[in-house]
C-alpha positions as CSV (number, residue, x, y, z in Angstrom):
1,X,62.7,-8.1,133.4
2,X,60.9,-10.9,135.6
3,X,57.5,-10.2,137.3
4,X,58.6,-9.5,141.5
5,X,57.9,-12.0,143.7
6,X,56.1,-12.4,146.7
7,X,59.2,-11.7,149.1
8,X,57.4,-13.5,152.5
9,X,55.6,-17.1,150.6
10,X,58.5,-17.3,148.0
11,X,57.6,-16.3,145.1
12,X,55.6,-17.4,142.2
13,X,57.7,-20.6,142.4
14,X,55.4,-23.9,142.2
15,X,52.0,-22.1,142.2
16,X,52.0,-20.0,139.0
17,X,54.9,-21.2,136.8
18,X,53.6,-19.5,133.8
19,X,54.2,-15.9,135.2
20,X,57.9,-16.5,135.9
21,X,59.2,-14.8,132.6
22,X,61.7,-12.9,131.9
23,X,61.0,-9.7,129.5
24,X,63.8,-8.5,127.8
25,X,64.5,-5.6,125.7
26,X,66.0,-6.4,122.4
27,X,70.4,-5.3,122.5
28,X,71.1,-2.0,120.9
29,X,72.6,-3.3,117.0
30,X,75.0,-0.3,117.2
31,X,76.7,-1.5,120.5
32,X,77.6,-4.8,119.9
33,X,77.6,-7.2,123.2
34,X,75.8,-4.5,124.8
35,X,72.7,-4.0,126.2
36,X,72.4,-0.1,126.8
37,X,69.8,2.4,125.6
38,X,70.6,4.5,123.5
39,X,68.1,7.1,123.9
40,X,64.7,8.5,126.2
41,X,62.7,7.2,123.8
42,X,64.0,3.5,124.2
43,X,63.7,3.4,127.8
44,X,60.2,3.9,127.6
45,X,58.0,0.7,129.0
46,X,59.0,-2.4,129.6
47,X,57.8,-2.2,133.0
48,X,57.2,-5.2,135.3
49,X,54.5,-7.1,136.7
50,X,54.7,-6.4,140.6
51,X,52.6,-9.4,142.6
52,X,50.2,-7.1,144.9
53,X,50.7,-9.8,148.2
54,X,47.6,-8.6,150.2
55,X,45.2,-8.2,147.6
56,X,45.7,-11.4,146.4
57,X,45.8,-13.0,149.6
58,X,42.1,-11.3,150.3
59,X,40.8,-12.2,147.1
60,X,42.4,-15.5,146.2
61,X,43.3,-14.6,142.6
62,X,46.8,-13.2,141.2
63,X,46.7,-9.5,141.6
64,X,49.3,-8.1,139.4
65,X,50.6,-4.0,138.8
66,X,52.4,-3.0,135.7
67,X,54.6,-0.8,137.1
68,X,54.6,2.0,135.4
69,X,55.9,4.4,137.5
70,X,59.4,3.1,136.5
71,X,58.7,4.8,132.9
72,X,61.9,7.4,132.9
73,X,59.1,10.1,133.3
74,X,57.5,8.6,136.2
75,X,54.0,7.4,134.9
76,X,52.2,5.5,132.2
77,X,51.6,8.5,130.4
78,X,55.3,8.4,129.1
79,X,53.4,5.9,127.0
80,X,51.1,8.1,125.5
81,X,53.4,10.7,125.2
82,X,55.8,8.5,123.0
83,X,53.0,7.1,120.8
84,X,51.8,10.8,120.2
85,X,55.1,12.0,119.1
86,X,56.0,8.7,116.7
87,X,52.6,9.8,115.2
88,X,52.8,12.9,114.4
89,X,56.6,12.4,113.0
90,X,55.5,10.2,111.1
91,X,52.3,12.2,109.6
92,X,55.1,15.1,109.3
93,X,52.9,17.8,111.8
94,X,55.7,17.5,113.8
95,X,58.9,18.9,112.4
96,X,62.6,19.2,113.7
97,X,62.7,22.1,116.1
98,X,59.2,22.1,116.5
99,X,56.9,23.5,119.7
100,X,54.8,20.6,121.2
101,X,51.7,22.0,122.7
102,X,49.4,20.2,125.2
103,X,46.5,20.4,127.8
104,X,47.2,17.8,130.4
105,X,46.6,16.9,134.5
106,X,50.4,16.8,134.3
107,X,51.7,13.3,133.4
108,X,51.5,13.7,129.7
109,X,53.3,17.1,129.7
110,X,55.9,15.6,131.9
111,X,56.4,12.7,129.3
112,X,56.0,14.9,126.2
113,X,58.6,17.7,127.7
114,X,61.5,14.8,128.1
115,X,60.9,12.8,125.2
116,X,60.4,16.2,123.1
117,X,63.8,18.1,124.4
118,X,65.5,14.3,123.6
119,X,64.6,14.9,120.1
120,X,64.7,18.3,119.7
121,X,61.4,19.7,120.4
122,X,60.2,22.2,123.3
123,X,56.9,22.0,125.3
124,X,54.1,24.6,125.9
125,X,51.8,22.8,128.7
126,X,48.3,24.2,129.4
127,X,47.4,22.4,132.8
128,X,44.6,23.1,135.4
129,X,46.1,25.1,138.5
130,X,44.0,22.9,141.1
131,X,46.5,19.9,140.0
132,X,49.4,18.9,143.3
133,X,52.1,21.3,142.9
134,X,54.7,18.3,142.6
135,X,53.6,18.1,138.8
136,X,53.5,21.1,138.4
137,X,57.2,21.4,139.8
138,X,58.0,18.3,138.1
139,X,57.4,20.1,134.4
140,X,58.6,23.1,134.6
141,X,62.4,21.0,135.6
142,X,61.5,19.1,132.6
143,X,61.8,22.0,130.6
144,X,58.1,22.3,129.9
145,X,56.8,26.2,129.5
146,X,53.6,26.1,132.5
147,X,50.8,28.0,131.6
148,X,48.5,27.4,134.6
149,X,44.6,27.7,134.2
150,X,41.5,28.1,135.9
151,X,40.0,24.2,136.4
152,X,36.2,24.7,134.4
153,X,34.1,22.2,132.7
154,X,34.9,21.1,129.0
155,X,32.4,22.7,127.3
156,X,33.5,26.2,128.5
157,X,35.8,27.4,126.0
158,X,38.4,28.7,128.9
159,X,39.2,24.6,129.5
160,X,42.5,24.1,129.1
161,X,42.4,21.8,126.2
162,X,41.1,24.3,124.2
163,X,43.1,26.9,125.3
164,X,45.9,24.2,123.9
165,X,45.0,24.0,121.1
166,X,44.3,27.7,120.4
167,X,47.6,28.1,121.4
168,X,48.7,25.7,118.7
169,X,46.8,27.1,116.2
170,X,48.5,30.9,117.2
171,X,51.4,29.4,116.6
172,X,51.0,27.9,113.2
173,X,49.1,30.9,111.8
174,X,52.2,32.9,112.6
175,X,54.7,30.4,111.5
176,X,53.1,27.5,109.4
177,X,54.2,24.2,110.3
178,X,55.9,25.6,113.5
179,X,53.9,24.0,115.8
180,X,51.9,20.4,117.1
181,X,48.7,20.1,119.3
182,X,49.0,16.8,120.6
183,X,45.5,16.7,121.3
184,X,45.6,13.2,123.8
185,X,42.3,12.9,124.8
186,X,41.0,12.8,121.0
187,X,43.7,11.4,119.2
188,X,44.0,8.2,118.7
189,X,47.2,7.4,118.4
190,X,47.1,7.2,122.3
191,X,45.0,4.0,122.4
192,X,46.5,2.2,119.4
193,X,50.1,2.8,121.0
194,X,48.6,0.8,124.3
195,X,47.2,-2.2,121.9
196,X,50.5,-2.3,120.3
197,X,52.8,-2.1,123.4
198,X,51.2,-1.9,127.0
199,X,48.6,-4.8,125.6
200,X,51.7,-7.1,124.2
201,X,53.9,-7.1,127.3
202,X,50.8,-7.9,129.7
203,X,49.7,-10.6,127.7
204,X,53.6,-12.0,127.1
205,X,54.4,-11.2,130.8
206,X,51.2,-13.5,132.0
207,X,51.8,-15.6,128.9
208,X,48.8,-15.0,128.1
209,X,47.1,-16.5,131.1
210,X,45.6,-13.0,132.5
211,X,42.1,-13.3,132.7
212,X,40.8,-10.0,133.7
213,X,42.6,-6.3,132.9
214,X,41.0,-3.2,135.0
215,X,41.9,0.3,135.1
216,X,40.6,4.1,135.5
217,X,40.3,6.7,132.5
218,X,41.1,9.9,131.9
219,X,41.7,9.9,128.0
220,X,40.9,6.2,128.2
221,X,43.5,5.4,125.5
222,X,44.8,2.9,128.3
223,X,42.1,1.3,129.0
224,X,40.3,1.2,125.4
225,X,44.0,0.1,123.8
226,X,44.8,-3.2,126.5
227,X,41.4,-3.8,126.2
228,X,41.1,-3.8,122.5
229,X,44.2,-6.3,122.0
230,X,43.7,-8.6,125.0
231,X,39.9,-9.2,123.4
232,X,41.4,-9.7,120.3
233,X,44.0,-12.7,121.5
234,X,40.9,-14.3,124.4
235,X,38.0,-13.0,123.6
236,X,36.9,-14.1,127.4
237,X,39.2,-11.8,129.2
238,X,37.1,-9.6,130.9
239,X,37.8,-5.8,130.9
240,X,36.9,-3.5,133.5
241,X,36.7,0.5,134.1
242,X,37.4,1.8,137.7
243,X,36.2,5.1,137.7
244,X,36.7,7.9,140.4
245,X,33.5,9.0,142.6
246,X,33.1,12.3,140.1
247,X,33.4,11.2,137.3
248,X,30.3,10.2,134.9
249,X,32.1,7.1,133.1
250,X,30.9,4.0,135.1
251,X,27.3,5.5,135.1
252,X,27.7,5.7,131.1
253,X,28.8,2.4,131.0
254,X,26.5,1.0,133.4
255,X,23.2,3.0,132.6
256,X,24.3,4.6,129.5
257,X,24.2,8.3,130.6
258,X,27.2,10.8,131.4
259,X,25.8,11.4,135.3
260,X,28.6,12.1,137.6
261,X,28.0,11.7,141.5
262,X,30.6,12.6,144.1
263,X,33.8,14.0,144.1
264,X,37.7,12.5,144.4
265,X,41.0,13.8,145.2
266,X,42.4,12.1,142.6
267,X,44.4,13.9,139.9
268,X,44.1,12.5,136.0
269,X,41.6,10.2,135.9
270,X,37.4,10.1,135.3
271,X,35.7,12.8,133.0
272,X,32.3,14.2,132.2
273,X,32.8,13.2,128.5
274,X,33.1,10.4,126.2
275,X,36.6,10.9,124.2
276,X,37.4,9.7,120.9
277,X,40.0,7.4,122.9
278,X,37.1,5.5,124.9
279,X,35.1,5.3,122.4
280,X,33.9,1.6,121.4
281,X,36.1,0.4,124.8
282,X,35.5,-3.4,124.7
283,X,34.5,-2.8,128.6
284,X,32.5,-5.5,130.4
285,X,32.1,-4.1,134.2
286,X,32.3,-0.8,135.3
287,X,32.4,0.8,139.0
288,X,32.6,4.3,140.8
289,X,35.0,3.8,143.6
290,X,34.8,6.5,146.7
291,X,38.1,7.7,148.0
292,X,37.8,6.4,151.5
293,X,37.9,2.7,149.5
294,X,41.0,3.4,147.2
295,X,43.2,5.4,149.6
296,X,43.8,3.2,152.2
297,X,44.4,1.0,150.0
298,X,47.5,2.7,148.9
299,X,48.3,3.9,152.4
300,X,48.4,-0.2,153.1
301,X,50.3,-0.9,150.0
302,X,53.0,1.5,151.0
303,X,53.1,0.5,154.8
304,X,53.0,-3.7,153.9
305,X,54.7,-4.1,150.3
306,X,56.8,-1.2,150.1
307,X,54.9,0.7,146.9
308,X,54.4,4.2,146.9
309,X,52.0,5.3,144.7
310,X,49.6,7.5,143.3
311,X,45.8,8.1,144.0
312,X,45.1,7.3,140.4
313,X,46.5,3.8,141.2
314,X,44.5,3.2,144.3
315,X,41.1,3.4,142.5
316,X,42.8,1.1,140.0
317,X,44.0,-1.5,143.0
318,X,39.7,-1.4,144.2
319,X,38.9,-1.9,140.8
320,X,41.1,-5.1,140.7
321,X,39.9,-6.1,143.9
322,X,36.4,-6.1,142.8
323,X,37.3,-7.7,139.7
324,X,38.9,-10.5,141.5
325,X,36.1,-10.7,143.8
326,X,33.4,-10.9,140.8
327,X,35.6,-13.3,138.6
328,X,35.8,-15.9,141.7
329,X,39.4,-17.0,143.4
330,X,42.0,-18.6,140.8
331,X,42.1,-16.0,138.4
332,X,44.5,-13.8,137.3
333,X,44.5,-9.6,137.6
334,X,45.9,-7.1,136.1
335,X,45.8,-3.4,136.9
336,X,48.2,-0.7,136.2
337,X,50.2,1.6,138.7
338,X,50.4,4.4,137.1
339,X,52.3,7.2,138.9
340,X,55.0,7.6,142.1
341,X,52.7,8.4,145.6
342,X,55.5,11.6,145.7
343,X,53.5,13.4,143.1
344,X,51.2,14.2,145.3
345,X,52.4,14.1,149.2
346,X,50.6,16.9,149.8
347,X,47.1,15.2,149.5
348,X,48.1,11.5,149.9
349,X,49.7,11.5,153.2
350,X,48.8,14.9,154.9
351,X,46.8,13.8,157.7
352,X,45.2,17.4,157.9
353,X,44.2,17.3,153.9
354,X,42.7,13.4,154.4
355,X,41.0,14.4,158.1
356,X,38.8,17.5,155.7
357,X,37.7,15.3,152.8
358,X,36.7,12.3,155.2
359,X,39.3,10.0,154.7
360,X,40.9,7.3,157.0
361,X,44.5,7.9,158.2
362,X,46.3,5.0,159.4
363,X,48.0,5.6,163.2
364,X,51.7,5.4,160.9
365,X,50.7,8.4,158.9
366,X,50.0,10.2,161.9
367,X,53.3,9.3,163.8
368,X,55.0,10.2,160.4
369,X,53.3,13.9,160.4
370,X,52.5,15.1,164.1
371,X,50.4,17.4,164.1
């Protein structure tokens, strides 16, 4: 795969040479002269570097998205999900014709319901009910068993990642064995899958001429992982942590206490906690975007470039913006797209929704969705 050009100045041709790579996945030993994939599991990342043309013609840097809502699951978390999985198979607490069980915003339990029924397993998914009813449609055709719950705060025992992992345990009392809690926000298999594989094709795709990496958390195995492995290779990249308005993470990284101010309508991202994932994140610069900064921003980047997607990855795109901005022009971005704009329609492009919470809606919105 080859990072996509700019389709209007021609492409990275004769001004950044070094990004025009091409990123291969290795040829299937059991096909020979072939090239297919022979499973989910295999199709997982990969994804390409998509040059963002207007915010890098406002900022003067290279603004780059990893695309991930090409994973075969639709978002990053496919990732995660996969890293989880190898885990646990490999620790044996996950067995042949066992019952995955999760508490997720959606994303995981998508990417943990298709790569478990390729191999064999089912999904139970504990998800909050306030999450965009595309995800939630979007499990249950995975396969996935929804149990939807009240949205409360962590520390109340009715959150759905305990409720998971009661579940789990219900399960394995009954029938030892039977069961796996895959437990992403605490497990750390999430952020050392991102070192070993989001991290490497970043800093192969930019060979390794990226100079900043920015992104929001929600386990923070994303951000803590890439940012881990692309200190490790240049120790002068610079990592930053775009955080929703809501969430307490920027303010604990800034002033060093969980203080959440605000509220988003994005789905996924910021929390009022400090997970084992994001722990010890090498992060260098942290900021609480509002939503009337990162949605238009998405709106624009579907109207100009053609890239639906989610609101997740607007805060991300403001984050990169500011990054690029604070680094200086001639530098070299990269953020993460995590998700497809469709997951969440209802929100992201209903003028009505946008009008209550105070957000801008562009005049083509409008025409799309007359009122």
């Amino acid at each position: 795969m080859t990072i996509c050009p700019d389709n209007r100045s021609g492409g990275l041709d004769g001004r950044l040479p070094h990004l025009a790579l091409t990123f291969r996945r290795p040829l299937n030993p059991t096909l020979p002269h072939m090239s297919a994939i022979p499973d989910l599991s295999t199709a997982v990342g990969h994804t390409p570097l998509l040059r963002l043309r207007q915010a890098s013609a406002l900022t003067g840097c290279e603004i780059l998205g990893k695309a991930e809502f090409l994973n075969p699951g639709g978002s990053i978390k496919d990732r995660t999900a996969l890293g989880l999985i190898v885990d646990a198979e490999k620790r044996g607490l996950l067995r042949p014709g066992g019952t995955i069980v999760e508490g997720t915003a959606g994303n995981t339990g998508i990417g943990l319901a298709l790569i478990g029924a390729s191999r064999g397993y089912r999904a139970v998914i504990f998800m909050p009910d306030t999450q965009s009813r595309e995800k939630i449609d979007a499990l249950r055709v995975a396969g996935a068993e929804v149990r939807l719950v009240p949205a409360v705060p962590f520390k109340d025992p009715r959150h759905y990642v305990h409720l998971a992992r009661a579940y789990g345990e219900s399960l394995n009392e009954a029938a030892p064995g039977s069961a796996w809690f895959g437990n992403q926000f605490d497990n750390t298999a999430n952020r050392d899958w991102h070192e070993a594989t989001t991290a490497a094709e970043i800093w192969e795709q930019t060979s390794g001429r990226v100079d900043g990496f920015v992104c929001s958390a929600g386990t923070g195995g994303t951000l803590a992982g890439v940012g881990r492995a692309l200190k490790s290779r240049k120790p002068a990249v610079q990592i930053a942590l775009s955080d929703p308005a809501g969430s307490a993470l920027a303010n604990y990284i800034n002033h060093g206490e969980l203080v959440a101010e605000g509220s988003s309508i994005s789905e996924g991202i910021g929390s009022s906690r400090v997970t084992a994932n994001f722990q010890d994140a090498p992060i260098d610069l942290a900021w609480s975007i509002p939503d009337q900064e990162s949605v238009p921003l998405l709106h624009e980047l579907l109207r100009e470039e053609g890239w639906c997607v989610g609101g997740s990855s607007g805060v991300n795109l403001a984050g990169a913006i500011r990054l690029a901005k604070a680094l200086g022009p001639g530098h070299t971005i990269v953020t993460v797209l995590s998700d497809a704009g469709t997951r969440y329609q209802a929100k992201l492009f209903n003028p009505a929704f946008l009008r209550e919470k105070g957000i801008p809606v562009p005049g083509w919105l409008d025409r799309a969705f007359p009122s």
